[in-house]
N, C-alpha and C positions, 0 to 999 in steps of 0.2 A: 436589714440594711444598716441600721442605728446598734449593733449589738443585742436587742430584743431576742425572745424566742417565743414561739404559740404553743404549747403542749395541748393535744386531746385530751380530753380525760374521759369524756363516754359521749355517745350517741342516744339519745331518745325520745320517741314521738316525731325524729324528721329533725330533731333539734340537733346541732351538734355544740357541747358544749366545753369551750377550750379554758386555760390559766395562761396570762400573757406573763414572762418571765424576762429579767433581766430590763433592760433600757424600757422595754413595751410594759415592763410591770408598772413601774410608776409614773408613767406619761404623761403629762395632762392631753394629751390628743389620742391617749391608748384606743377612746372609743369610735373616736371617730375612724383610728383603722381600723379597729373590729369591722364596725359597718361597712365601709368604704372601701377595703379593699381584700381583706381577710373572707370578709361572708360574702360577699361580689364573687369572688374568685371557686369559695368552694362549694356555692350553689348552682354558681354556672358549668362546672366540676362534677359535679355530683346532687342530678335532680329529684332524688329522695330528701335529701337535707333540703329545708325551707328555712333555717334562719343560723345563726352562731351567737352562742351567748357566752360572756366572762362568768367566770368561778371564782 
């Protein structure tokens, strides 16, 4: 929404693990969207993945 962008970069052990680019690279609240609405959204999306973690 802010110009941000999430890039996947790989899946493993259930993890998925994204690079926040653009506006969401250097955020100071990047993490809190990881958590809050990023890993919310693609756990509940997808109940194989159990967390999202930044690269």
């Amino acid at each position: 929404m802010d110009g941000g962008e999430v890039w996947l970069i790989k899946v493993e052990g259930g993890v998925a693990f994204v690079q926040m680019l653009g506006a969401c690279g250097g955020c100071a609240m990047a993490n809190a969207t990881l958590k809050m609405a990023i890993e919310q959204t693609v756990t509940a999306d997808v109940p194989e993945i159990t967390s999202v973690e930044q690269v």
